[in-house]
mmCIF file of the N, C-alpha and C atoms, coordinates in Angstrom:
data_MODEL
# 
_entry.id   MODEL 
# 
loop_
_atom_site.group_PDB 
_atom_site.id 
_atom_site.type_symbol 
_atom_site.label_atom_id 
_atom_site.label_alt_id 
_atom_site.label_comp_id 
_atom_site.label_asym_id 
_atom_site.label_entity_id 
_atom_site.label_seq_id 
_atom_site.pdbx_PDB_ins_code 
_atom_site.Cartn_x 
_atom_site.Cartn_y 
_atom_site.Cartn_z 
_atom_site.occupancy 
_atom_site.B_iso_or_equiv 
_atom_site.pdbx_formal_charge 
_atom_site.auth_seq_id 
_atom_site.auth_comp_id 
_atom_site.auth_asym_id 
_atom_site.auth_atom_id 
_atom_site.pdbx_PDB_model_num 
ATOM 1   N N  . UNK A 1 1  ? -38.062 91.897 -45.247 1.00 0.00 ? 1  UNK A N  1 
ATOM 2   C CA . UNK A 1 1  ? -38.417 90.768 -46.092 1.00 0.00 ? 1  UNK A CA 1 
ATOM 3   C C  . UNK A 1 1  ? -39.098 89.693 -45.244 1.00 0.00 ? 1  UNK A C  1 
ATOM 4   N N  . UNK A 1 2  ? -38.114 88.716 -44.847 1.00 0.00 ? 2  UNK A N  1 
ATOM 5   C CA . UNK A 1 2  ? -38.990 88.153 -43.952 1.00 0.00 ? 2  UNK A CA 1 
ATOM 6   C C  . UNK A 1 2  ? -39.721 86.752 -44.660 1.00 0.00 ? 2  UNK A C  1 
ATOM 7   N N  . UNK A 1 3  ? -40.530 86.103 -43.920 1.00 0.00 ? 3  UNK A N  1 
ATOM 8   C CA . UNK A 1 3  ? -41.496 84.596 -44.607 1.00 0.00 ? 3  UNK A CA 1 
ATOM 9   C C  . UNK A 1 3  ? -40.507 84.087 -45.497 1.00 0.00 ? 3  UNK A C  1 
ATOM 10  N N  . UNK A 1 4  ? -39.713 83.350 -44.762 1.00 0.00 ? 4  UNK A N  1 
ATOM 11  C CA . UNK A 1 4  ? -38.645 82.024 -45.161 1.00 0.00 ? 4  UNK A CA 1 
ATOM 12  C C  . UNK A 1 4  ? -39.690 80.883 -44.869 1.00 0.00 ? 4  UNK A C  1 
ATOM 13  N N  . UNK A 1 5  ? -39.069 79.526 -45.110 1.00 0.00 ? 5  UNK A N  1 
ATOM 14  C CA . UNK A 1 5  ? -40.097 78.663 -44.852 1.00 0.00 ? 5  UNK A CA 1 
ATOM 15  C C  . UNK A 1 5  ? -39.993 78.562 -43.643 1.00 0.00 ? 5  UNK A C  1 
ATOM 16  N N  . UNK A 1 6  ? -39.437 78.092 -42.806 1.00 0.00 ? 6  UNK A N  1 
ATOM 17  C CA . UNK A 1 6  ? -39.260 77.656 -41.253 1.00 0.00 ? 6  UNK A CA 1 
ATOM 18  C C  . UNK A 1 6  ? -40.719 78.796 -40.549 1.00 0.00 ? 6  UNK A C  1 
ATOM 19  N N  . UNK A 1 7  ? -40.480 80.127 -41.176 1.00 0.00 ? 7  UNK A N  1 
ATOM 20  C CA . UNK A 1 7  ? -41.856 80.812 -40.132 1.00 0.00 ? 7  UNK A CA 1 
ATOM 21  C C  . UNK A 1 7  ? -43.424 80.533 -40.911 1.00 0.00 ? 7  UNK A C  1 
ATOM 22  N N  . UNK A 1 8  ? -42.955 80.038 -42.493 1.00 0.00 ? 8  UNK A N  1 
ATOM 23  C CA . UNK A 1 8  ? -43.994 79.172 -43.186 1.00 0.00 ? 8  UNK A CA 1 
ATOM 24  C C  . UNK A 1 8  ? -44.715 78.376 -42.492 1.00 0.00 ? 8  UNK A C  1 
ATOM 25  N N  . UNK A 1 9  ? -43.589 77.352 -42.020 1.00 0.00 ? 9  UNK A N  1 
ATOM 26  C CA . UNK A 1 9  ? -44.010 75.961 -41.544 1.00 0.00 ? 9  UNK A CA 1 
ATOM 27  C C  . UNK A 1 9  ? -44.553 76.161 -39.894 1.00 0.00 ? 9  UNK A C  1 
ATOM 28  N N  . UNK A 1 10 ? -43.853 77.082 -39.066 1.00 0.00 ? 10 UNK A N  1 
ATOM 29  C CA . UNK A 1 10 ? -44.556 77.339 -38.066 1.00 0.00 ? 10 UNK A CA 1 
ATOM 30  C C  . UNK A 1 10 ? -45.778 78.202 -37.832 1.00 0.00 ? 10 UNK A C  1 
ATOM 31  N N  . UNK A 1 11 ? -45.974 79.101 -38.509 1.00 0.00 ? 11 UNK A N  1 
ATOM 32  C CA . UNK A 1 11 ? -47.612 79.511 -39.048 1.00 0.00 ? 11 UNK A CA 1 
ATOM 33  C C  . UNK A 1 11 ? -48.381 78.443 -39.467 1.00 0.00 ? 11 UNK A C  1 
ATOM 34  N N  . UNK A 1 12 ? -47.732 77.198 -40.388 1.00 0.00 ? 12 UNK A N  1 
ATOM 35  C CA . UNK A 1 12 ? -48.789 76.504 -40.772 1.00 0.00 ? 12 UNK A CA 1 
ATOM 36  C C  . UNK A 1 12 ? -49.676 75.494 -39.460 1.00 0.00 ? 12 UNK A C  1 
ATOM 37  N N  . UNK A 1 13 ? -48.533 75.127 -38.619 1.00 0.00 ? 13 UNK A N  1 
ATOM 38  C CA . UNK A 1 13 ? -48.856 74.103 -37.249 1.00 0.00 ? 13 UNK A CA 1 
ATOM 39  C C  . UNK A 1 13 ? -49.654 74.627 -36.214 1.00 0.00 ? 13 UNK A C  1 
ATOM 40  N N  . UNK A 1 14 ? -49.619 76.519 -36.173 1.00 0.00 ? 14 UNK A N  1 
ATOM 41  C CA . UNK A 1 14 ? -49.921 77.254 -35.410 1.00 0.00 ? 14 UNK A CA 1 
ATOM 42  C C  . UNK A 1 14 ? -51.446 76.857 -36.302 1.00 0.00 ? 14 UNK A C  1 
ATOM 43  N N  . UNK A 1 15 ? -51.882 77.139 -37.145 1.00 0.00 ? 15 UNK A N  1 
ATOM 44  C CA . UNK A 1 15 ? -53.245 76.897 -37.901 1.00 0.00 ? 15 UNK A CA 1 
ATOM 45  C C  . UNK A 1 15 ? -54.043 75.880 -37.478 1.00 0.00 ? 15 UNK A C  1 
ATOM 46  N N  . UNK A 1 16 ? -52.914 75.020 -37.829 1.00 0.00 ? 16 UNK A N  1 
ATOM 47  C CA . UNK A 1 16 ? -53.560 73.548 -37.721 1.00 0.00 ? 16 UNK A CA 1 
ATOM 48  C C  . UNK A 1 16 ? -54.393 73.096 -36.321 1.00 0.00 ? 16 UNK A C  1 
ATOM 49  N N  . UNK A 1 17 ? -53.165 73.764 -35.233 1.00 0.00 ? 17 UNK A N  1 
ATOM 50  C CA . UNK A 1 17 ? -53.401 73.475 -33.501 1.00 0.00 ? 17 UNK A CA 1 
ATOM 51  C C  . UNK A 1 17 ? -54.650 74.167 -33.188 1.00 0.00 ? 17 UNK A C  1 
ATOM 52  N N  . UNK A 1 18 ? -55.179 74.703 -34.482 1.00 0.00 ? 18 UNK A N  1 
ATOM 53  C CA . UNK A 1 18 ? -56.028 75.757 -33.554 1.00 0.00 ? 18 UNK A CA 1 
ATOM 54  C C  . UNK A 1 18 ? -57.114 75.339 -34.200 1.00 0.00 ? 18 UNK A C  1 
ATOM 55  N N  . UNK A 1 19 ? -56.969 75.112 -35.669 1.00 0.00 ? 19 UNK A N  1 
ATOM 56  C CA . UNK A 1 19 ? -58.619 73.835 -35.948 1.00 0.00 ? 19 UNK A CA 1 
ATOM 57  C C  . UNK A 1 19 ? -58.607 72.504 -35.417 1.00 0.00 ? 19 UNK A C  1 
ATOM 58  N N  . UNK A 1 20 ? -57.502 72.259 -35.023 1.00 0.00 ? 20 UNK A N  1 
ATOM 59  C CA . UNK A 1 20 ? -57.789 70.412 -33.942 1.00 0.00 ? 20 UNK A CA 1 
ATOM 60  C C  . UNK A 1 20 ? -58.410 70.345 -32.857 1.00 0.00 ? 20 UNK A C  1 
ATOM 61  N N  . UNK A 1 21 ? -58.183 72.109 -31.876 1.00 0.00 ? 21 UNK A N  1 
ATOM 62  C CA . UNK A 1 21 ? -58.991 72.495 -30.723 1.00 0.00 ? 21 UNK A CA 1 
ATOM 63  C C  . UNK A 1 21 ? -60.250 72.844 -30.873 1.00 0.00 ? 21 UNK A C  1 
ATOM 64  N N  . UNK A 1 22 ? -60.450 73.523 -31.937 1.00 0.00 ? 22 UNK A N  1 
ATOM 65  C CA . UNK A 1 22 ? -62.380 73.713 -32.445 1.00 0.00 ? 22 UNK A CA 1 
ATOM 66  C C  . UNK A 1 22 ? -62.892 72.563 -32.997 1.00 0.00 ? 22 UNK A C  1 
ATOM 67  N N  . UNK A 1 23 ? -62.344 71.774 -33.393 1.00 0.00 ? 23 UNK A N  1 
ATOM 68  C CA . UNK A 1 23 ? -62.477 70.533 -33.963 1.00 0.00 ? 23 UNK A CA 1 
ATOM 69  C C  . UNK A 1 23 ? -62.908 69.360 -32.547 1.00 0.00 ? 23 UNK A C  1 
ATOM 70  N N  . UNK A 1 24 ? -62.462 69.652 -32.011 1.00 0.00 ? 24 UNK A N  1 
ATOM 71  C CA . UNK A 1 24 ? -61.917 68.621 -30.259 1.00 0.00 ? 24 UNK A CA 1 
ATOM 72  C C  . UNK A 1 24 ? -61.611 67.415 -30.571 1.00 0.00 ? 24 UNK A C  1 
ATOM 73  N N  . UNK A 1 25 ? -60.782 67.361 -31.697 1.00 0.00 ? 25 UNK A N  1 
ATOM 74  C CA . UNK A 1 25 ? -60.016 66.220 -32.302 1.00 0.00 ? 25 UNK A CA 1 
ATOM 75  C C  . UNK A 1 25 ? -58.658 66.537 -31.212 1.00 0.00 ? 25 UNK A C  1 
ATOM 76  N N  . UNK A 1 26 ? -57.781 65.521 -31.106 1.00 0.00 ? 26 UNK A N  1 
ATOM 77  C CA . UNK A 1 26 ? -56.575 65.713 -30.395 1.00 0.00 ? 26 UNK A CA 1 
ATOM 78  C C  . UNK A 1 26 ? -55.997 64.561 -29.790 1.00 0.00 ? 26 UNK A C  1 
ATOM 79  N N  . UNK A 1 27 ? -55.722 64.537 -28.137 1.00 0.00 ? 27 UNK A N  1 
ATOM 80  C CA . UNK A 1 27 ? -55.775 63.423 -27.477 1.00 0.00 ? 27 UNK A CA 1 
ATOM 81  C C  . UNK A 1 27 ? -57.065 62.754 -27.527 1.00 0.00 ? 27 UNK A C  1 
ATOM 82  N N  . UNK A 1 28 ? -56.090 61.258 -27.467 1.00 0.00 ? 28 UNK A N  1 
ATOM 83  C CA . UNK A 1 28 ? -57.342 60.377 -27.219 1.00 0.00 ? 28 UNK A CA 1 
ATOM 84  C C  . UNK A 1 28 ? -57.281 59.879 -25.495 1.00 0.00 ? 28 UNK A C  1 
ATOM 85  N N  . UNK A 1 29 ? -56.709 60.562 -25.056 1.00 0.00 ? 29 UNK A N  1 
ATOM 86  C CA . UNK A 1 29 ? -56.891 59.587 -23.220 1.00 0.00 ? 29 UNK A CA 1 
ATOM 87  C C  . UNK A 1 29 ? -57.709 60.146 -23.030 1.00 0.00 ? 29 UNK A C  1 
ATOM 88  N N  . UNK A 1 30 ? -58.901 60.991 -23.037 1.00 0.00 ? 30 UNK A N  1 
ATOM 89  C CA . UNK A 1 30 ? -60.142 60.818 -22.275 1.00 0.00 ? 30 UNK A CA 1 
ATOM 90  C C  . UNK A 1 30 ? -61.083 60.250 -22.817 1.00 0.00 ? 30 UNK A C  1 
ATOM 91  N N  . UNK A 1 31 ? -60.810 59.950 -24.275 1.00 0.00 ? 31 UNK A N  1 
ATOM 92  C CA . UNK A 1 31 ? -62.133 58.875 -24.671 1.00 0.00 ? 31 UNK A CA 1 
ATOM 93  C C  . UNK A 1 31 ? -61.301 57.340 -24.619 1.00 0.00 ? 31 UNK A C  1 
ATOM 94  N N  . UNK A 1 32 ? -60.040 57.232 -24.005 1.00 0.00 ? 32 UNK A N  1 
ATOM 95  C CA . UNK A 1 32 ? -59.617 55.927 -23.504 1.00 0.00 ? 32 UNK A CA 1 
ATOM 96  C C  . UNK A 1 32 ? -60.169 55.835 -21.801 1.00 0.00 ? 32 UNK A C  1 
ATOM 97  N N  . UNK A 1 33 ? -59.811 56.887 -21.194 1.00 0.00 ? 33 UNK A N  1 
ATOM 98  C CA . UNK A 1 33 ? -60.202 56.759 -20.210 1.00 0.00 ? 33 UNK A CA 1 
ATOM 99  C C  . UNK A 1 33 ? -61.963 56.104 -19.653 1.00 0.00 ? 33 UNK A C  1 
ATOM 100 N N  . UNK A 1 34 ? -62.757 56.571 -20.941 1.00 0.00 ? 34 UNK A N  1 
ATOM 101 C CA . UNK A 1 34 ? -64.085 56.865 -21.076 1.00 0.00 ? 34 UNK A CA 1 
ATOM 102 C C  . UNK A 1 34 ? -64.331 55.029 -21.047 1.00 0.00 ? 34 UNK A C  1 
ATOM 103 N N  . UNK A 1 35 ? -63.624 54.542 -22.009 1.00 0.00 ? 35 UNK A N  1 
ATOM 104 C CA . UNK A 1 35 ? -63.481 53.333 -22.676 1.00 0.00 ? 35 UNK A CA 1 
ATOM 105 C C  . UNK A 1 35 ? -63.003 51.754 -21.320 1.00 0.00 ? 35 UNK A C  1 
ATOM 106 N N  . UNK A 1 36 ? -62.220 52.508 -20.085 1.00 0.00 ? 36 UNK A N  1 
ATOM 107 C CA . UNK A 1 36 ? -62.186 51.464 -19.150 1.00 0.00 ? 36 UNK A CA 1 
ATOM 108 C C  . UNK A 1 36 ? -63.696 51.170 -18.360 1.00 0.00 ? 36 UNK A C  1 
ATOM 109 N N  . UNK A 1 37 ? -64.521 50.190 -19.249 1.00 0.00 ? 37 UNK A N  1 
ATOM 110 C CA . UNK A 1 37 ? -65.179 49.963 -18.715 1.00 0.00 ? 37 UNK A CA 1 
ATOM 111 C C  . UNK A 1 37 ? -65.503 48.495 -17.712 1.00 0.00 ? 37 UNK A C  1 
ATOM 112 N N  . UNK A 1 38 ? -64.824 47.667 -17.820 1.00 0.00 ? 38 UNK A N  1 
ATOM 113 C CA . UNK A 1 38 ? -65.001 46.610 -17.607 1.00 0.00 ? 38 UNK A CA 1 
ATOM 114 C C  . UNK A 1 38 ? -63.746 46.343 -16.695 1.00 0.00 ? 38 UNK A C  1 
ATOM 115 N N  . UNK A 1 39 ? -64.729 45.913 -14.961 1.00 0.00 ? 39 UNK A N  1 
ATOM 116 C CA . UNK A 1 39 ? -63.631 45.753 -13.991 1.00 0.00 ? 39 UNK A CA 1 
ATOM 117 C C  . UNK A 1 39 ? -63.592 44.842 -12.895 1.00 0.00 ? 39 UNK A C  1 
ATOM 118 N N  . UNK A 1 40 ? -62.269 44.220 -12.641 1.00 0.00 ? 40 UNK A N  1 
ATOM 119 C CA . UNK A 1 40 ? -62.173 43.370 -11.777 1.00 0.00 ? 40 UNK A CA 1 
ATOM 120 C C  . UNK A 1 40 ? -62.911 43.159 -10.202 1.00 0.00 ? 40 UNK A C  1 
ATOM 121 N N  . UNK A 1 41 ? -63.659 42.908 -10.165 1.00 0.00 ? 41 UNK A N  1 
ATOM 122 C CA . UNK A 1 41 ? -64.211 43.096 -8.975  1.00 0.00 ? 41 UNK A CA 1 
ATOM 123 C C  . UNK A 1 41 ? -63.544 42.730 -8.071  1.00 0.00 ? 41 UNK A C  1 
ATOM 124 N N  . UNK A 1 42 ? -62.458 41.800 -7.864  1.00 0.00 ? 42 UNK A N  1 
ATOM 125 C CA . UNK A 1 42 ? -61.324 41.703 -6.966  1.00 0.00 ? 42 UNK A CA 1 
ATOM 126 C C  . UNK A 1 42 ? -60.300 42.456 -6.674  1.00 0.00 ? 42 UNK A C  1 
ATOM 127 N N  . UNK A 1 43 ? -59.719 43.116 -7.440  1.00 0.00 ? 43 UNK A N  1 
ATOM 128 C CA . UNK A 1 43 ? -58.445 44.062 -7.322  1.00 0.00 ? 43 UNK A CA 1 
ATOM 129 C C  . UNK A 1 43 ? -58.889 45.515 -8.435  1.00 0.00 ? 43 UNK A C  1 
ATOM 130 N N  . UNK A 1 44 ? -60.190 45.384 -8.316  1.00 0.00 ? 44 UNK A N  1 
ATOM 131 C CA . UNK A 1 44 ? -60.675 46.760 -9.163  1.00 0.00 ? 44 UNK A CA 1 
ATOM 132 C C  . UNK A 1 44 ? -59.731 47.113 -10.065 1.00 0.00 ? 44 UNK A C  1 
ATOM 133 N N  . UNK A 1 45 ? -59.120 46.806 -10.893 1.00 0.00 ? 45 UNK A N  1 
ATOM 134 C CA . UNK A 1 45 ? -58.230 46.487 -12.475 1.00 0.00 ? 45 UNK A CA 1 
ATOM 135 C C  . UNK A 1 45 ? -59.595 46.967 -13.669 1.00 0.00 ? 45 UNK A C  1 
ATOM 136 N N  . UNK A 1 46 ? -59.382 47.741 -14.091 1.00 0.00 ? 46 UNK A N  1 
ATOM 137 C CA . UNK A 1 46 ? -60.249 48.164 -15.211 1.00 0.00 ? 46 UNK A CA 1 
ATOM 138 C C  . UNK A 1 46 ? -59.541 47.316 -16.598 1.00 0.00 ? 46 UNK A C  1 
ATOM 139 N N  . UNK A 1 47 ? -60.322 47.610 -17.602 1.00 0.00 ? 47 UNK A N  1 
ATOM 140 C CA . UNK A 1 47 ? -59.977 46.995 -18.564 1.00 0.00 ? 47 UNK A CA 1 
ATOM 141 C C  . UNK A 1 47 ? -60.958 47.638 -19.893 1.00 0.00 ? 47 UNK A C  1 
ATOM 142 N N  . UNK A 1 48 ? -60.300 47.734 -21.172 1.00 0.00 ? 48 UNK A N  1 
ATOM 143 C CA . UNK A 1 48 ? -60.903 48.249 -21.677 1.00 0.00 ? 48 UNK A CA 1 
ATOM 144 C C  . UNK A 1 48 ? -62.417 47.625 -22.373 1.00 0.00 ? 48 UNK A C  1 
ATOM 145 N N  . UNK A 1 49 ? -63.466 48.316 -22.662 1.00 0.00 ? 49 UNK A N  1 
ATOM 146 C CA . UNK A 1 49 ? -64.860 48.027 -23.536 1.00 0.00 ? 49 UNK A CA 1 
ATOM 147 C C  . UNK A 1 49 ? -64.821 46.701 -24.625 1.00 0.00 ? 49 UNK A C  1 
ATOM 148 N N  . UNK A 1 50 ? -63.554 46.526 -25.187 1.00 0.00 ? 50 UNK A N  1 
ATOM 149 C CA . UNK A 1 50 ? -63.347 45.923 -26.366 1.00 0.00 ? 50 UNK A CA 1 
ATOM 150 C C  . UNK A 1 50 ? -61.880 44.752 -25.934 1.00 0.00 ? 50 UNK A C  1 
ATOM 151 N N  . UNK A 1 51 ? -62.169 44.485 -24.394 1.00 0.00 ? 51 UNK A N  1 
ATOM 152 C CA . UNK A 1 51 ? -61.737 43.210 -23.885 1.00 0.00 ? 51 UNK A CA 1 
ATOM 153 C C  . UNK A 1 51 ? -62.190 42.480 -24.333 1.00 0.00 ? 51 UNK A C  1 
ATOM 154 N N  . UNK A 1 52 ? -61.160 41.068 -24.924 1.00 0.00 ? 52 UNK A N  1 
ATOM 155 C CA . UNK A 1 52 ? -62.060 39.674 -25.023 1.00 0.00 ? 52 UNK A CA 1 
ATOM 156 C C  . UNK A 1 52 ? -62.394 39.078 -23.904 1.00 0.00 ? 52 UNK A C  1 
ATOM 157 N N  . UNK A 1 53 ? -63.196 37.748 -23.702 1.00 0.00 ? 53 UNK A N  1 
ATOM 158 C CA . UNK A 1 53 ? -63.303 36.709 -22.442 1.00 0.00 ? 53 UNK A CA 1 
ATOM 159 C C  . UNK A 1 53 ? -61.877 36.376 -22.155 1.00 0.00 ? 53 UNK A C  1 
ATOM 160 N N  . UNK A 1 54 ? -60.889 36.149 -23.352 1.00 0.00 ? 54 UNK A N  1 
ATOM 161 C CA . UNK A 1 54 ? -59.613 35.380 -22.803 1.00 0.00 ? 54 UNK A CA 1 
ATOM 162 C C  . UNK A 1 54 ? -59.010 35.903 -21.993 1.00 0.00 ? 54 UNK A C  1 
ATOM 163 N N  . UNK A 1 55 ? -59.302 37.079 -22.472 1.00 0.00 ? 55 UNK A N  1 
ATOM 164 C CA . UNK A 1 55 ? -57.727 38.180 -21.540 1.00 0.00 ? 55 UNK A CA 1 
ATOM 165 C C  . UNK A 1 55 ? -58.781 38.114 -19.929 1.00 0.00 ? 55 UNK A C  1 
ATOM 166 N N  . UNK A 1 56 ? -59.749 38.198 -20.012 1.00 0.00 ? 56 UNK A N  1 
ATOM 167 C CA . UNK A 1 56 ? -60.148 38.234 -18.510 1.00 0.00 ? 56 UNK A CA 1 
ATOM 168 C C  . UNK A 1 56 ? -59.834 37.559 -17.846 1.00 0.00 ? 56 UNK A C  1 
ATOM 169 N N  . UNK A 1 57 ? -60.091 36.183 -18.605 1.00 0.00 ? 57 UNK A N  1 
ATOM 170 C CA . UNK A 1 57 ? -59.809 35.044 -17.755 1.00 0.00 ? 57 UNK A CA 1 
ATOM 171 C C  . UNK A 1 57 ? -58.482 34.583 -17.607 1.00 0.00 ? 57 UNK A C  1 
ATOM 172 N N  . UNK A 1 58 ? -57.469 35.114 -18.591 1.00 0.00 ? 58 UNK A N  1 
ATOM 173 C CA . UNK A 1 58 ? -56.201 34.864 -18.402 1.00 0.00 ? 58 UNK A CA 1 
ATOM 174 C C  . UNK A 1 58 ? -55.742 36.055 -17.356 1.00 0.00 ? 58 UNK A C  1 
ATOM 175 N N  . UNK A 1 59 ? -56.496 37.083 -16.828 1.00 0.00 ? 59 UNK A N  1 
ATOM 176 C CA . UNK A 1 59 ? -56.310 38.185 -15.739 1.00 0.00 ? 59 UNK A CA 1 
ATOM 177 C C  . UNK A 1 59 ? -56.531 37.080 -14.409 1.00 0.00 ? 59 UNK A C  1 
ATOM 178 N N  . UNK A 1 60 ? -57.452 36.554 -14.333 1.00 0.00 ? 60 UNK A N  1 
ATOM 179 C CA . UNK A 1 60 ? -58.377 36.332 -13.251 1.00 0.00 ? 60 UNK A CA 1 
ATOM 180 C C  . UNK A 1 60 ? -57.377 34.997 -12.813 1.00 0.00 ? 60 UNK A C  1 
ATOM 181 N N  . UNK A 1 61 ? -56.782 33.918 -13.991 1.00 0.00 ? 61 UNK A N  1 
ATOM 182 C CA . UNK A 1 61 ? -56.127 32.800 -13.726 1.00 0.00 ? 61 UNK A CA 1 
ATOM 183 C C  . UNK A 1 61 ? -54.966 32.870 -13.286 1.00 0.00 ? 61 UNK A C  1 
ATOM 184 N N  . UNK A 1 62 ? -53.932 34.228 -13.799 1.00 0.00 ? 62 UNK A N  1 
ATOM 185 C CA . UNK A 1 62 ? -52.780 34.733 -12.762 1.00 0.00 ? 62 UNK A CA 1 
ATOM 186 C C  . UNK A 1 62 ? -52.725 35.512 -11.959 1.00 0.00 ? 62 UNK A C  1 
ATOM 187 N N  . UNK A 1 63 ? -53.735 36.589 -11.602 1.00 0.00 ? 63 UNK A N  1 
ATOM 188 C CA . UNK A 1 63 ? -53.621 37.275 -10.621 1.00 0.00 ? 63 UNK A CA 1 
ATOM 189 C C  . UNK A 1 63 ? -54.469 36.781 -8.973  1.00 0.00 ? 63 UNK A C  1 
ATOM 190 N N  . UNK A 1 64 ? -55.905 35.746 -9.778  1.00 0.00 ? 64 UNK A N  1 
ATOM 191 C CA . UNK A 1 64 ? -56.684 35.432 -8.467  1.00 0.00 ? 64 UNK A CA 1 
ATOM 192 C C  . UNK A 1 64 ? -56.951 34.124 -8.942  1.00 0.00 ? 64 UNK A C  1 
ATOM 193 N N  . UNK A 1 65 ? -55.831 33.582 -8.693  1.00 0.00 ? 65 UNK A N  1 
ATOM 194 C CA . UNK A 1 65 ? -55.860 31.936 -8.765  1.00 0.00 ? 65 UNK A CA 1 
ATOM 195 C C  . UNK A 1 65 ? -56.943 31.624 -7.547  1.00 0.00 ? 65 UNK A C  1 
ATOM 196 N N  . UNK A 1 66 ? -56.652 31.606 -6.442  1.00 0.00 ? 66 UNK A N  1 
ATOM 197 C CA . UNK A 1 66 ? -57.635 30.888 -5.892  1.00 0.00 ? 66 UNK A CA 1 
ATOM 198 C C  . UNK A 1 66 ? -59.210 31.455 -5.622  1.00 0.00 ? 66 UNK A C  1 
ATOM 199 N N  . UNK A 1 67 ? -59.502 32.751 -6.935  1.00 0.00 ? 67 UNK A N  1 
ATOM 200 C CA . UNK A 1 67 ? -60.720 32.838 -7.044  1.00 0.00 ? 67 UNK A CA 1 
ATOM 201 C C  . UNK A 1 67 ? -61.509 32.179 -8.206  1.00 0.00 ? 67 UNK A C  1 
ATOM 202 N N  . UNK A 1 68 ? -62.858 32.678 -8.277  1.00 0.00 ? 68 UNK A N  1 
ATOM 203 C CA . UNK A 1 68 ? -63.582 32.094 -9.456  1.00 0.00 ? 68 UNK A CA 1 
ATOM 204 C C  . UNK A 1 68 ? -63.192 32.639 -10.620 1.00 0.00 ? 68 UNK A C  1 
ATOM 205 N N  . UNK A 1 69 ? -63.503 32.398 -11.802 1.00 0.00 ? 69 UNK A N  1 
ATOM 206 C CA . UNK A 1 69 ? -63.560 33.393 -12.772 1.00 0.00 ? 69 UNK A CA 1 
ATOM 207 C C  . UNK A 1 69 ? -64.304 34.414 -12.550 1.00 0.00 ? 69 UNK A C  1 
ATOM 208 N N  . UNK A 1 70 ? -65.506 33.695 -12.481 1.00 0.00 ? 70 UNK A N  1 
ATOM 209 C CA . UNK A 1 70 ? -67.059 35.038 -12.691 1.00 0.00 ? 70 UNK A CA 1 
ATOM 210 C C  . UNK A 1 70 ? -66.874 35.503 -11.313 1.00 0.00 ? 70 UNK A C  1 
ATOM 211 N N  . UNK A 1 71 ? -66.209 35.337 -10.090 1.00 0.00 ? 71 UNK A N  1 
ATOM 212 C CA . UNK A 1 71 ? -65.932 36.127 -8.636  1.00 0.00 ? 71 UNK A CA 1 
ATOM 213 C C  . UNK A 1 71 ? -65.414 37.649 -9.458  1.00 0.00 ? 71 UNK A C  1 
ATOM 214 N N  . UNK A 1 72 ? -64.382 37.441 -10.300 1.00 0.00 ? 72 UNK A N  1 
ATOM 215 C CA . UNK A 1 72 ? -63.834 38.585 -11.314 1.00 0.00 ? 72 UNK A CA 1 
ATOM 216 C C  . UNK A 1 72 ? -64.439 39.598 -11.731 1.00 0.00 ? 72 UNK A C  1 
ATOM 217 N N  . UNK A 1 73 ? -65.042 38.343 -12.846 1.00 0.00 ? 73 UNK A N  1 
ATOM 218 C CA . UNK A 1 73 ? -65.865 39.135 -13.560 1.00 0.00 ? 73 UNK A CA 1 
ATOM 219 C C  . UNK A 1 73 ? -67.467 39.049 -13.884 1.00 0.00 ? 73 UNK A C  1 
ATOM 220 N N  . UNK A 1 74 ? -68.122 38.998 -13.349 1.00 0.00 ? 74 UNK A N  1 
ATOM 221 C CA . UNK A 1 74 ? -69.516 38.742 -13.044 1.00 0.00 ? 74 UNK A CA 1 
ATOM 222 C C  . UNK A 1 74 ? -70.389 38.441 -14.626 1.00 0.00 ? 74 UNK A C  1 
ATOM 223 N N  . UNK A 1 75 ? -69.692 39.659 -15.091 1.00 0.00 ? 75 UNK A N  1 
ATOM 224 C CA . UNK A 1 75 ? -70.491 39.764 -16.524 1.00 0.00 ? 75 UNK A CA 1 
ATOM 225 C C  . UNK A 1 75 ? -70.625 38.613 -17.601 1.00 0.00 ? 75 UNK A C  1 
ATOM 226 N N  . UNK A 1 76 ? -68.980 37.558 -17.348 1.00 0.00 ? 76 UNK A N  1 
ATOM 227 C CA . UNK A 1 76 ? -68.878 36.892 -18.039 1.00 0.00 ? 76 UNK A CA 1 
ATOM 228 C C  . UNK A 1 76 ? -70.019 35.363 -18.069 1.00 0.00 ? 76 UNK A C  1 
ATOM 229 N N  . UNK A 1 77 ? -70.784 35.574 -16.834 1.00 0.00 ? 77 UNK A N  1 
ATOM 230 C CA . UNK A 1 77 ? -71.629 34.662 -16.361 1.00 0.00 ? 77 UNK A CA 1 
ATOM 231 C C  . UNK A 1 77 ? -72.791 34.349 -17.617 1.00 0.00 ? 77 UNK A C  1 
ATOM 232 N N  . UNK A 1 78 ? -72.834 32.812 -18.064 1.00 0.00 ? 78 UNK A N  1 
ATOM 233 C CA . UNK A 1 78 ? -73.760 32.741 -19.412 1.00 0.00 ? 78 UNK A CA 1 
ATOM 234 C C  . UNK A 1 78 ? -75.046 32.318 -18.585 1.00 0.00 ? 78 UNK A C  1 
# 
């Protein structure tokens, strides 16, 4: 007899795992990884693409007080 649900439900995940891999849906840490773009030029601290100015500068004001801001982060320079 046989096909209770439990080997239902694990056939169904077995399916699934295997269109998420042809798919290359899945983890996201290498398109996070992809995403540290923006970095401290003092203590090379990455940070992600979709950083605001604040958080930089609130990086730059506790970690390198006695540097510049833009010593940091160059980019932020208007």
């Amino acid at each position: 007899m046989g096909g209770g649900n439990g080997q239902k439900a694990k056939m169904a995940r077995e399916k699934n795992l295997e269109k998420q891999k042809a798919a290359g849906k899945g983890s996201q840490l290498e398109k996070n990884k992809k995403a540290m773009s923006i970095q401290c030029k003092v203590c090379m601290q990455t940070f992600m693409c979709t950083t605001s100015e604040v958080k930089c500068r609130e990086h730059a004001e506790a970690k390198h007080p006695k540097s510049d801001v833009y010593a940091c982060f160059p980019h932020l320079k208007p």
